[in-house]
RODO-2510 file (C-alpha; in nm, 4 decimals, decimal comma):
residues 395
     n   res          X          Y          Z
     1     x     6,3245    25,4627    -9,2574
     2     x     6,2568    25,1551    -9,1197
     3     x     6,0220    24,8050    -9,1943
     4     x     5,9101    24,5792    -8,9432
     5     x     6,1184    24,2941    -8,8691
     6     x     6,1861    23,9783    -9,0971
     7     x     6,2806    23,6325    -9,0052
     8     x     6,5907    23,6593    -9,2577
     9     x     6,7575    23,8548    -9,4851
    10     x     6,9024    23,7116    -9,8158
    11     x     7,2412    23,8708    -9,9053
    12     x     7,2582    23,8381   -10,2583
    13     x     6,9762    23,7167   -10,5436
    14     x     7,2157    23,4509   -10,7564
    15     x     7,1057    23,1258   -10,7947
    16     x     7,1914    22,9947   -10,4979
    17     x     7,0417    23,3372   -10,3036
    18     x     6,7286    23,3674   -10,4827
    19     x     6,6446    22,9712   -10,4001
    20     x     6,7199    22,9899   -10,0867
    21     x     6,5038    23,2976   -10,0463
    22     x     6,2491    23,1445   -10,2114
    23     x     6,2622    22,7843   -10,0306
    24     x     6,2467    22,9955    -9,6580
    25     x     5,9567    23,1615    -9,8027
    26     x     5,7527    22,8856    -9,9493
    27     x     5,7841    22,7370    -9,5785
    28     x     5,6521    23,0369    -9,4671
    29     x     5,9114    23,2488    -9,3096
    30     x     5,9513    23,6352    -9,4097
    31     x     6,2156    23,6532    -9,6112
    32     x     6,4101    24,0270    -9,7483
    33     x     6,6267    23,9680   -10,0550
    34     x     6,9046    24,2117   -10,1136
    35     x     7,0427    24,2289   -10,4326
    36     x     7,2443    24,5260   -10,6257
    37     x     7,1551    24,4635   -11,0014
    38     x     6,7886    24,3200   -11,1598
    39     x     6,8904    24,0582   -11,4085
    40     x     6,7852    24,0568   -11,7390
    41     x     6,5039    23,8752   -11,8542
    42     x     6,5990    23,5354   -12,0627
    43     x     6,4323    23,5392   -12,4116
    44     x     6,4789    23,2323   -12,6149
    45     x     6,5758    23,3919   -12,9107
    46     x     6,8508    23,5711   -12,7630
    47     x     7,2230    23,3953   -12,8261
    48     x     7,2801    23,1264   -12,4895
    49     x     7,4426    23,2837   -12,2083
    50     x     7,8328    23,1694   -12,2632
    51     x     7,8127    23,0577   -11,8426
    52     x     7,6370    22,7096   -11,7987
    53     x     7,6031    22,4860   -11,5376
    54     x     7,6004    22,0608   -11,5084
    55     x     7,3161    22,0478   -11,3042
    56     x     7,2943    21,7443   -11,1105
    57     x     7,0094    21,5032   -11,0296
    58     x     6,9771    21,6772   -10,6429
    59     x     7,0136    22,0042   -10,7846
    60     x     6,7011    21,8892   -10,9953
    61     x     6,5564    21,7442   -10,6700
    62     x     6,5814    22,1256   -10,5336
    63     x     6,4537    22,2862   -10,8052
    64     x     6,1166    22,0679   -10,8788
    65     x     6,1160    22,1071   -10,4741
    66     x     6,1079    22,5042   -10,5517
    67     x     5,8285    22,4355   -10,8588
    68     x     6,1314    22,6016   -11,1075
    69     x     6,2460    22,2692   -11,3001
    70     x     5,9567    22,2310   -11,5280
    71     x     6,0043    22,5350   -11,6472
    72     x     6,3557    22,4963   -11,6884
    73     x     6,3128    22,1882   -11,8971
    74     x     6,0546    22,3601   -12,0710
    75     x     6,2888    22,6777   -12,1496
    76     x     6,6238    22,5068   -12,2502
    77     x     6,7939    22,2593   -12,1099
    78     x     7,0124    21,9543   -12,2164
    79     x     7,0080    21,5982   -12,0220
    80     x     7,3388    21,4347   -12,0524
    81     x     7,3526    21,0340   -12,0025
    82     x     7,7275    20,9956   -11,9875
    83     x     8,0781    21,1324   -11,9277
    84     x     8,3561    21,0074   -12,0500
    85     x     8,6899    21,0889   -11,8992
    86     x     9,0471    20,9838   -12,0364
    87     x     9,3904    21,1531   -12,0170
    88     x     9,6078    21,2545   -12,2781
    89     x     9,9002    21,1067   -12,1848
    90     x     9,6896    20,7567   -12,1632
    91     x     9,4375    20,7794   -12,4269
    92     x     9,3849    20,4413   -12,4578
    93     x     9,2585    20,4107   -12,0788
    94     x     8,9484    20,5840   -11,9739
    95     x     8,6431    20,6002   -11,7685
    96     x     8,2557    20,6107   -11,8979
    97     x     7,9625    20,6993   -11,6463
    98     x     7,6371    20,6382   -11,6742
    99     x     7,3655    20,7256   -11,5766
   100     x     7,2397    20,4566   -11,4158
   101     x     7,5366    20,4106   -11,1721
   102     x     7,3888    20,7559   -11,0182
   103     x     6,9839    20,5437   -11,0389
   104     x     6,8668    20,8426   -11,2552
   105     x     6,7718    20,8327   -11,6142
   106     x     7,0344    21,1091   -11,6646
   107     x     7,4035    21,1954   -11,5030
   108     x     7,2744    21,5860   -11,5251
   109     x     7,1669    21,8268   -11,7549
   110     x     7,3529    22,1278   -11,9122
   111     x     7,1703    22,4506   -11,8403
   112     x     7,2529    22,8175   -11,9113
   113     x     7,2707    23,0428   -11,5872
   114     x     7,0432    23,2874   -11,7075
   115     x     6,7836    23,0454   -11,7685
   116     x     6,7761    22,9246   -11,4184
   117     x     6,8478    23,3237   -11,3174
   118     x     6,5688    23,4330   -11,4770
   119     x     6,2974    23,1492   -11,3387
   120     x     6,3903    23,2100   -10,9985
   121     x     6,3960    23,5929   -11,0154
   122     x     6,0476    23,5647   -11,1410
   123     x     5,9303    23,3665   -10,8609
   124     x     6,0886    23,5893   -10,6130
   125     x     5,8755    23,8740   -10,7456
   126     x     5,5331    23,6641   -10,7381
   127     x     5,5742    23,5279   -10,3624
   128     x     5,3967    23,7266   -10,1541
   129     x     5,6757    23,5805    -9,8251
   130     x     5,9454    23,7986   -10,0301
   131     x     6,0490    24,1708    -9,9819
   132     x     6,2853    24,2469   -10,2728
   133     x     6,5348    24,5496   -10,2377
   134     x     6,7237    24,6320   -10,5799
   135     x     6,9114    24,7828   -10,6743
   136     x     7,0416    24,7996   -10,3241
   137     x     7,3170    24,7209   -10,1028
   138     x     7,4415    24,6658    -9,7209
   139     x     7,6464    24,9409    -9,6262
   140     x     7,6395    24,8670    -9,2239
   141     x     7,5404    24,6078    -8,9963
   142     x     7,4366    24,6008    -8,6340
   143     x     7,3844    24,3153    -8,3869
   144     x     7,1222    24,2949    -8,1319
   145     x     7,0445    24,0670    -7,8622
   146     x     6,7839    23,8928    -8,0661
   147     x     6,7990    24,0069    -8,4034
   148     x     7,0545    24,1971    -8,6414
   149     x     6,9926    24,4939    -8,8098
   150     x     7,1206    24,5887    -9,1435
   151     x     7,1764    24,9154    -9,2653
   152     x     7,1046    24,9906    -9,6763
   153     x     7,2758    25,2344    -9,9169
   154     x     6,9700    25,3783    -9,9369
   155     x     6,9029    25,4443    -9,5998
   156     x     6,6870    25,1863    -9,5895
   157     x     6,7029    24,9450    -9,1990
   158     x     6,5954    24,5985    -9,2116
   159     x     6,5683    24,3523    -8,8503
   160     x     6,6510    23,9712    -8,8726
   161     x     6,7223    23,6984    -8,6837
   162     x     6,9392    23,6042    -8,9167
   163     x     7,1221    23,7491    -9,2436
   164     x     7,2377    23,4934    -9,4910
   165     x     7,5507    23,6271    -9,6970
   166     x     7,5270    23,4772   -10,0878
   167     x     7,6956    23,7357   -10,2414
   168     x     7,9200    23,5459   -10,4722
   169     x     8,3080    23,4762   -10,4513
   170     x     8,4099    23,8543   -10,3814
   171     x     8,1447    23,8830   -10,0949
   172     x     8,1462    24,2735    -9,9344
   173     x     7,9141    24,0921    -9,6285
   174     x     8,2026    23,8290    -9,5784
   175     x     8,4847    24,0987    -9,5289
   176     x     8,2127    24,3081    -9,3182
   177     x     8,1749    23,9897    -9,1369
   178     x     8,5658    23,9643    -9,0886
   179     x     8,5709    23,6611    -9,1706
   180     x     8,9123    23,5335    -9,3887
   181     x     8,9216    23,3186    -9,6774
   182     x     9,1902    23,0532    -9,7986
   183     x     9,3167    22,8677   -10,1001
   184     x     9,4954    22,9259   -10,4199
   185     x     9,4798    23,1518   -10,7542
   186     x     9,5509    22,8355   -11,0495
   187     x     9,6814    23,1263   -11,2226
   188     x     9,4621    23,0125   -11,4988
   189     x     9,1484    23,0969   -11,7203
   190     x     8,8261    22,8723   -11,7852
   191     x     8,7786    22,9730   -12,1316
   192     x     8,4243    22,9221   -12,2616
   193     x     8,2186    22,9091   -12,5914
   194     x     7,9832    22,7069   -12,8085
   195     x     8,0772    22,5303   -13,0619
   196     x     7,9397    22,2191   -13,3805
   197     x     8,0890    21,9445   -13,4206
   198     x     8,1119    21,7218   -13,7321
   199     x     8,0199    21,4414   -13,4986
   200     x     7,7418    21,4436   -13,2554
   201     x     7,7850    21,4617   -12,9369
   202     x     7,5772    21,1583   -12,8254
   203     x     7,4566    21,3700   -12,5104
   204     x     7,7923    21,2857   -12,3269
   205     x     7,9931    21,4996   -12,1275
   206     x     8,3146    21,4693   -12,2498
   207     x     8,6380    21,5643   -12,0349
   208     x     9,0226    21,5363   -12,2087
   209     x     9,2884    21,5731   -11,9118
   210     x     9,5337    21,7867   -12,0868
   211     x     9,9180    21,8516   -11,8567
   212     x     9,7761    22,2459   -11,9134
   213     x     9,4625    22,1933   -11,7453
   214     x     9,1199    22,0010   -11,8590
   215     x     8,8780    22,0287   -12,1894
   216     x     8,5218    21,9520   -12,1151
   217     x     8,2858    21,9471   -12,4342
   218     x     7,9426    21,9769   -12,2589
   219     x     7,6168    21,8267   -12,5157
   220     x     7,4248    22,0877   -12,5305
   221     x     7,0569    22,1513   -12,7311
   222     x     7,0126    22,1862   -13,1199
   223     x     7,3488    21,9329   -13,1740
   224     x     7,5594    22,2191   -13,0084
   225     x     7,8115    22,1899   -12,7894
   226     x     7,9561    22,4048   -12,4777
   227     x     8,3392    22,4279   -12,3888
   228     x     8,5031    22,4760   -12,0929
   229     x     8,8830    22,4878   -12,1577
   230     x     9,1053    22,5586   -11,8754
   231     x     9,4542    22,7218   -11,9443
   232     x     9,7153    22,8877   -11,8073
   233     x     9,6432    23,2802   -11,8100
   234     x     9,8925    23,3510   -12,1033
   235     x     9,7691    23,0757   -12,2949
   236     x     9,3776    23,1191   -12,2327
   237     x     9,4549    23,5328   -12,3570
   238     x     9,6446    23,3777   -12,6456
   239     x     9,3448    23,1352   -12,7282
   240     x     9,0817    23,4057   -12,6481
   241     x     9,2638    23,6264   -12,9320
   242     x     9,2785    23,4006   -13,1990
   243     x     9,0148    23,4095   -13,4840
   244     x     8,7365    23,1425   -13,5089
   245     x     8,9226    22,9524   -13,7731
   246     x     9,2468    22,9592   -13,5609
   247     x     9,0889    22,8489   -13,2734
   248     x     8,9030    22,5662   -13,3969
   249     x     9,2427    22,4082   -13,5148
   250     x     9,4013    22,4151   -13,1733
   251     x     9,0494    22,2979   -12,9994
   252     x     9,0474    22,0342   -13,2408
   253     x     9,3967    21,8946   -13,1438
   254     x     9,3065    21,9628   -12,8116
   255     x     9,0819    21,7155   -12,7873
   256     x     9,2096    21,4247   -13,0210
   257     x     8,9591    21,5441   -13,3146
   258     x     8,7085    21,2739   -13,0979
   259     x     8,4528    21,4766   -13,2390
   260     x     8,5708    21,5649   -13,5260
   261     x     8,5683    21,9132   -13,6877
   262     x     8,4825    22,1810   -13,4598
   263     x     8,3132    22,4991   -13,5370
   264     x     8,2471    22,7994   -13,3110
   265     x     7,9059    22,9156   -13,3098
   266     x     7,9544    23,2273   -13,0347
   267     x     8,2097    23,5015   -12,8615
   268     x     8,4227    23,3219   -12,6146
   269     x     8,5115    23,4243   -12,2896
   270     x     8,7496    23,3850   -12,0157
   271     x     8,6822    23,3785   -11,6456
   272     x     8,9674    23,3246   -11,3675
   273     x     8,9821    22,9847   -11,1655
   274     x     9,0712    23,0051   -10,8036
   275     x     8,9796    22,8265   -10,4867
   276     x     8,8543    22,9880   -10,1732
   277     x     8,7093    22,9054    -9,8824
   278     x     8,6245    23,0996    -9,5795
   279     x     8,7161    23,0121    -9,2911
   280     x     8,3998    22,9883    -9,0996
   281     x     8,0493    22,9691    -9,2395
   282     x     7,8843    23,1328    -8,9380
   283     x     7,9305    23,4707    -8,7703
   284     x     7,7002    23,5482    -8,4675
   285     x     7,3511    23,5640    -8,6665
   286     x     7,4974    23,5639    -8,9968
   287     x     7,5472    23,2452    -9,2511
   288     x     7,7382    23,2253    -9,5373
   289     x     7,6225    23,0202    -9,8314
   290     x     7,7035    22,9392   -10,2421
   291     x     8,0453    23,1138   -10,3644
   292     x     8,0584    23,3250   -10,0752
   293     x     8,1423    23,0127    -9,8334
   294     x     8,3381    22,8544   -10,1067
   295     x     8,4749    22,9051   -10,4703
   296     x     8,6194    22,5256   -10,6402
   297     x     8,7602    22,4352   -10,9609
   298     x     8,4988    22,3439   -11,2117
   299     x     8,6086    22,0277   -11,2713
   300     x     8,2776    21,8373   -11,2941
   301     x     8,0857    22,1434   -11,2537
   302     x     8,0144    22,1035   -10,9098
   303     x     8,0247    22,4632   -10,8030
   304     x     7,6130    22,5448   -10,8376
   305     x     7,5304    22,2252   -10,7037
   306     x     7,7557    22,2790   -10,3732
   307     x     7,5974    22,5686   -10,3297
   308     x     7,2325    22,4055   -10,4220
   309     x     7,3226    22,1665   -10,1289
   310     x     7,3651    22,4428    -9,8777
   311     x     7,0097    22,5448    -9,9934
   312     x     6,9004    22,2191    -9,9505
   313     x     7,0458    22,1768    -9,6031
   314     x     6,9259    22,5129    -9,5190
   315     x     6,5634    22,4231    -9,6138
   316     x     6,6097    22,1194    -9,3552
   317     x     6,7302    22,2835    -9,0622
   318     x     6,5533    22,6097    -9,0739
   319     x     6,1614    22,5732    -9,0944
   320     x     6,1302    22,2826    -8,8359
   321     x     6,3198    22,5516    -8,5932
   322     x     6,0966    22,8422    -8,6556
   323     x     5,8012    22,6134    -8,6901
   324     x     5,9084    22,5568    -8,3232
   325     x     5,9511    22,8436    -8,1951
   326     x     6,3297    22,7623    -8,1766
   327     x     6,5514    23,1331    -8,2229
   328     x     6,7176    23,0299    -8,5628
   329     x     7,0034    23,2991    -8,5343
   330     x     7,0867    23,0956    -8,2594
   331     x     7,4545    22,9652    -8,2397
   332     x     7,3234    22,6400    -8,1997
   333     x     7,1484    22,6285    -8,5223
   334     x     7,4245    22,8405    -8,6898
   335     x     7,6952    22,6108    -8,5746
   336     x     7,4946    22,2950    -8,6755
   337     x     7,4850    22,3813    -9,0154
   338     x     7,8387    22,4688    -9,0626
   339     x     7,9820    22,2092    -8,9361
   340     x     7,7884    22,0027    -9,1935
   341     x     7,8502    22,1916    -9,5147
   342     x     8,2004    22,3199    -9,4351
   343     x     8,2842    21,9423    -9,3991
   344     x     8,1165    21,8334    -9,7245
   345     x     8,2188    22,1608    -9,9470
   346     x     8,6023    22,1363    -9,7805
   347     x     8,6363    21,7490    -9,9167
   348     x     8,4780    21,8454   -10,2422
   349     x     8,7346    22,1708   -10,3259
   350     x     9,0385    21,9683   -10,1787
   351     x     8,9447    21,6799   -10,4011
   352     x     8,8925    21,8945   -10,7008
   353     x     9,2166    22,0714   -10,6186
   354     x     9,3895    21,7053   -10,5927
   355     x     9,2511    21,5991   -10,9227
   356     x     9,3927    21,9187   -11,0587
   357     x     9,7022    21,8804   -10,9411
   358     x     9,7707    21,5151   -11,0305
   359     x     9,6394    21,5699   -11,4468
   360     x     9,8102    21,8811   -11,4252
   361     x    10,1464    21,7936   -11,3567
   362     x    10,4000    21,6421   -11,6222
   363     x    10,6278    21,4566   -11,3684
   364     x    10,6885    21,1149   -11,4499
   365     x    10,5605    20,9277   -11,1867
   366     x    10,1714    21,1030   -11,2144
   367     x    10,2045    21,0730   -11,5577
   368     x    10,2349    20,6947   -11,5660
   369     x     9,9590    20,6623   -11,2807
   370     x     9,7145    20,8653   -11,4896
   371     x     9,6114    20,6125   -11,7187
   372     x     9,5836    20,2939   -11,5043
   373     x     9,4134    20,4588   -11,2542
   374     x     9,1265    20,5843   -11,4943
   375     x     9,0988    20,2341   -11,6410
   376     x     9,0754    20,0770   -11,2676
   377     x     8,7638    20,2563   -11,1733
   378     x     8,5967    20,1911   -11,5165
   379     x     8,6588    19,8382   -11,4517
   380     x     8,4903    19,8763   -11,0580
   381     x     8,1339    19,9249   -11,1170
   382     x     8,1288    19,9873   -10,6888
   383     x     8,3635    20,2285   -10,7561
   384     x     8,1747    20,3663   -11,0769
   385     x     7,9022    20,4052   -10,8558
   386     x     8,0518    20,5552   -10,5346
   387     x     8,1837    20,8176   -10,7547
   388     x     7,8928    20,8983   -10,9832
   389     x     7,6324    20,8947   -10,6623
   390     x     7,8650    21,1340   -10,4832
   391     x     7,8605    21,3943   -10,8114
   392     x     7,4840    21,3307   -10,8404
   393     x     7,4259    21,4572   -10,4649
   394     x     7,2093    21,1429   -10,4036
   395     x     7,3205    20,9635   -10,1574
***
C-alpha cells in the first residue's frame, strides 16, 4: 500500500520532531510524521514528569513562533531570573547571571517534557499539513532520483524529497543511514527528583561544581524545586537506593545546605550521561536533527534547545526553497545546513565536555583555577553577557 508523495518525512515525534513537523507544515509543506509510541496525555493533576528542560529565551522564540508557548505558560511552567554558579573547592568565588545580560525579562524557564510533549502532539493531530503514522516504524529505505521512499513495519510506503531522522540518541534511521557516531560514555548517572526546601528558591537556577560531577537545583512552580545531580554510576545507584530521609542528608551536604533543609517530594530517577555526535548530519536526502545528530552533557540544559535551534534553522532554509521551486533533498540544501549546525552543536558539546572535565577533576592545578576563574567573569559584565547571550540562543 502506498500514499501519494510528501515533501518530507519526520523520523521521530519528540520535541524536537514533532516541532519541526509542525513548523514545515504551518509553512505549508506536506509533512508525514513517523513515530512508534502515542504519548500520554499531560493532566495537571498528575505528579510532574521527573525529565525537565531549561528552556531558553530562543527556544521560547520557537515555540510562540509554533503558537505552543502560551499554552505552555498557561499549563506549567517556571521562569527563572538567575543562575548562580560557584565551585566547591572555591565557595567563596562565584558567578550570578541575570537576566538582563541575555535582554530578556527571564534567563529561561523550567518546563516538564511532557508538558511541551503533550502541546505539540496535539497540534500535530489538528494540522490538516500532517499525516501521522503511530504506532509505526521504518523498517527499509530506498533512494530515488528525486525522492526517497521509505518502507513501514506495517507495510505501509511513503515518497519524500527528503526524510528527516529525530529519533533520539539511539537512532535505528542513523545506523540505517550508516552513518557513525563519536564521543564518550562519562560513566555517570544524571540523577533526578523534586524536592522543598526550607529556603526558597528565589527563582534561581542554582549549579554547585562538585570534583564528582555538578548539582543543579532548578526553581520550579508551587516553591518546589527540581534536581539534577550528576554522579559516577556506583554512586548515582548508591544515591538512587537510599531512602528519602537518607538522601536528603547527603543532598543537603551536597550543596552547602544554601537552601537549607531539603525534602523530597517524588521517585527519583537515574538516566546515563554520554556524548555523541554523528559524524555527518546529512546522508543523500536524509537530515539528521535533535539527539539523533548530537547527545551533550546537561550542563546548562542545553540539550532541547540545540536541538530547538536545528528546528529553527530548518524552518529558515526549507520553505523559501520549496516556496521556490528549489529540490530541497538537494545536496546543496542538505550540505548548507550541516555545515551550520554541526559547527554550532560541535562547539557547544566540546565546551560542555571541557567544563566537565576541568570541575571534574581533583588535580591541583584545576583545582586552584576553579575559583578565580568563576569570580573573573562575574566581575566582566562583557563577559557576563557573551556567555549568557550565547546560552539564551539570541544572538
Amino acid at each position: 500500500m502506498s500514499r501519494p508523495g510528501q515533501d518530507v518525512i519526520v523520523a521521530g515525534a519528540g520535541l524536537v520532531g514533532a516541532a519541526t513537523a509542525l513548523g514545515l507544515a504551518r509553512a505549508g509543506m506536506r509533512v508525514a510524521v513517523i513515530e512508534p509510541r502515542r504519548p500520554a496525555p499531560w493532566q495537571a493533576d498528575n505528579p510532574p514528569d521527573l525529565r525537565v528542560f531549561a528552556i531558553s529565551p530562543a527556544s521560547a522564540d520557537l515555540l510562540t513562533q509554533l503558537e505552543i508557548w502560551p499554552a505552555v505558560l498557561a499549563a506549567r511552567a517556571q521562569p527563572y531570573h538567575r543562575m548562580q554558579v560557584w565551585d566547591a573547592a572555591a565557595p567563596q568565588d562565584s558567578v550570578t547571571f541575570h537576566g538582563e545580560h541575555a535582554g530578556a525579562s527571564a534567563l529561561g524557564h523550567i518546563v516538564e517534557q511532557s508538558v511541551i510533549q503533550s502541546l505539540l502532539w496535539q497540534a500535530l493531530e489538528r494540522e490538516p499539513g500532517i499525516r501521522l503514522h503511530c504506532p509505526a516504524q521504518i523498517v527499509a529505505l530506498h533512494r530515488q532520483a528525486r525522492g526517497i521512499e521509505v518502507e513501514l513495519d506495517n507495510g505501509e510506503h511513503l515518497h519524500a524529497r527528503l526524510l528527516i531522522g529525530a529519533d533520539g540518541s539511539a537512532s535505528p534511521l542513523r545506523e540505517r543511514l550508516g552513518i557513525a557516531t563519536r564521543g564518550r560514555d562519562y560513566g555517570a548517572r544524571g540523577v533526578v527528583g523534586y524536592i522543598q526546601t526550607a529556603q526558597s528558591h528565589e527563582n534561581t537556577a542554582w549549579q554547585r561544581f562538585l570534583p564528582s560531577g555538578p548539582l543543579a537545583v532548578l526553581p520550579f512552580t508551587q516553591g518546589r524545586s527540581s534536581i539534577v545531580w550528576s554522579l559516577p554510576e556506583n554512586e548515582a545507584q548508591r544515591v538512587l537506593a537510599l531512602d528519602d530521609d537518607a538522601f536528603a542528608n547527603e543532598l543537603e551536604r551536597a550543596f552547602a545546605g544554601r537552601l537549607g533543609a531539603m525534602t523530597p517530594l517524588s521517585p527519583r530517577a537515574g538516566f546515563p550521561l554520554r556524548l555523541k555526535l554523528a559524524q555527518r548530519y546529512a546522508a543523500e536526502r536524509a537530515l539528521l536533527i535533535g539527539d539523533a545528530a548530537h547527545g551533550v552533557h546537561p550542563l546548562a540544559g542545553q540539550g532541547v534547545n540545540l536541538g530547538f535551534q536545528d528546528v529553527a534553522e530548518l524552518l529558515r532554509l526549507l520553505p523559501p526553497a520549496h516556496a521556490a521551486g528549489q529540490d530541497i533533498g538537494g545536496d546543496l540544501l542538505l550540505s548548507r545546513y550541516a555545515r551550520r549546525r554541526r559547527s554550532e552543536t560541535t562547539l557547544a558539546a566540546y565546551a560542555f565536555d571541557g567544563i566537565e572535565r576541568l570541575f571534574g577533576s581533583d588535580a591541583v592545578l584545576p583545582t586552584l583555577l576553579r575559583g578565580p576563574a568563576l569570580g573573573l567573569v562575574d566581575r566582566l559584565p562583557p563577559l557576563k553577557r557573551f556567555f549568557v547571550r550565547h546560552a539564551s540562543g539570541r544572538r
